[in-house]
C-alpha positions in Angstrom: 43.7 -31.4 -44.3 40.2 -30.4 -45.3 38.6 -32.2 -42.1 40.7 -30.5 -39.9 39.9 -27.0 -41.9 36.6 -28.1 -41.1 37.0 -29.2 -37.4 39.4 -25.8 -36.8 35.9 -24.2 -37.9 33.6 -25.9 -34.7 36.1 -24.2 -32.7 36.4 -20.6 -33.8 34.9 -18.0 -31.3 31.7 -18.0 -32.4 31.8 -21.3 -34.2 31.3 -21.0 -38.1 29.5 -24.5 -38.4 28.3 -23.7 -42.1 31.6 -23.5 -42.6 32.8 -26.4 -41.1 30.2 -28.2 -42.8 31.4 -27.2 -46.3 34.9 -28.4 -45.7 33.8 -31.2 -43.5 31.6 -32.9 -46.8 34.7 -31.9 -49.3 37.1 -34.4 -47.2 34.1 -36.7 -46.8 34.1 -36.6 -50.6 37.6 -37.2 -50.7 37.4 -40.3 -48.9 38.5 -38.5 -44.9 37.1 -40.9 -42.4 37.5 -38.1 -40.2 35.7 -35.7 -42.7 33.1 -38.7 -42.7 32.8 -38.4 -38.7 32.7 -35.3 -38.4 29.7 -34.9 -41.5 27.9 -37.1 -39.3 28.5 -34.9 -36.0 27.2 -31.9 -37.8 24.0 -33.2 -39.0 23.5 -35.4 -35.9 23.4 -31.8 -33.5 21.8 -29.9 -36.7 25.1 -27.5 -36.8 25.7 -25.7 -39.7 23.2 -28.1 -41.6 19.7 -29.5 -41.1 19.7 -32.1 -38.2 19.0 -35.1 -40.1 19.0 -38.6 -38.0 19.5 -40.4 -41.2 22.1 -38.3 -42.7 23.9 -38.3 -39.7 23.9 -42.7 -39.1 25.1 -42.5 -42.8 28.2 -40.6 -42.5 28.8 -42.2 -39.1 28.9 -45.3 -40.9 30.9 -44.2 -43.7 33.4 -43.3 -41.3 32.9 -46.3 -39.0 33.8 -48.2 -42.4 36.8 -46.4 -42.7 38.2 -47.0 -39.5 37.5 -43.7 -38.0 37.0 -44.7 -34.4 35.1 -42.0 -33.0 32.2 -43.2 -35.7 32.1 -46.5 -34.7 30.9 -45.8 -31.3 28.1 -43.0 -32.4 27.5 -45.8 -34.8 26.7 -48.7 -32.8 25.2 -46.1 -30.0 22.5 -45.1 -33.0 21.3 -48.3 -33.8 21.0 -49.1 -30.3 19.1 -46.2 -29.8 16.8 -47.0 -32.9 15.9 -50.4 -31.8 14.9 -49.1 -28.6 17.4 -51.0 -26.5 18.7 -49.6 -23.1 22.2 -50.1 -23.1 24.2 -49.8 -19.3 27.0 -47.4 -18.6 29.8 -49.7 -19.2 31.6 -48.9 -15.9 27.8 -49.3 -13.9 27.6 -52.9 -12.7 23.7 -53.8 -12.7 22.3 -56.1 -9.7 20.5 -59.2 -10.7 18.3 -59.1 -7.7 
């Protein structure tokens, strides 16, 4: 309940991030894999808290952990990125030539 308090709060017209924030980290607390992703959201785009790129890869792990799909992919995306690997569209086919 408190991550979707939190994700009904990225959605209000204007947005309240700093409150979606606090009730996103109380479900994260409370073990929410979706509290988890969307902790990880926030301080990945710096909404409602400090961007943080380490904050952010923590909680998207947390909730990749959990089982929180959604995470795993922003997951495996950042450590792509921080290895400085290029990674293809999946649907692009790339030539060999």
């Amino acid at each position: 309940m408190r991550a979707q308090l939190g994700a009904f709060y990225t959605r209000t017209t204007p947005p309240d991030f700093r409150e979606a924030a606090k009730w996103a980290q109380k479900a994260a607390q409370g073990g929410s894999p979706l509290g988890d992703y969307l902790l990880g959201w926030l301080y990945e785009h710096g909404k409602g808290v400090t961007k943080d790129g380490s904050l952010d890869m923590q909680w998207y792990t947390e909730g990749a952990n959990a089982g929180e799909p959604p995470s795993s992919g922003r997951d495996r995306l950042h450590d792509t990125e921080r290895l400085g690997r290029q990674h293809a569209h999946p649907r692009r086919r790339v030539d060999p030539s």
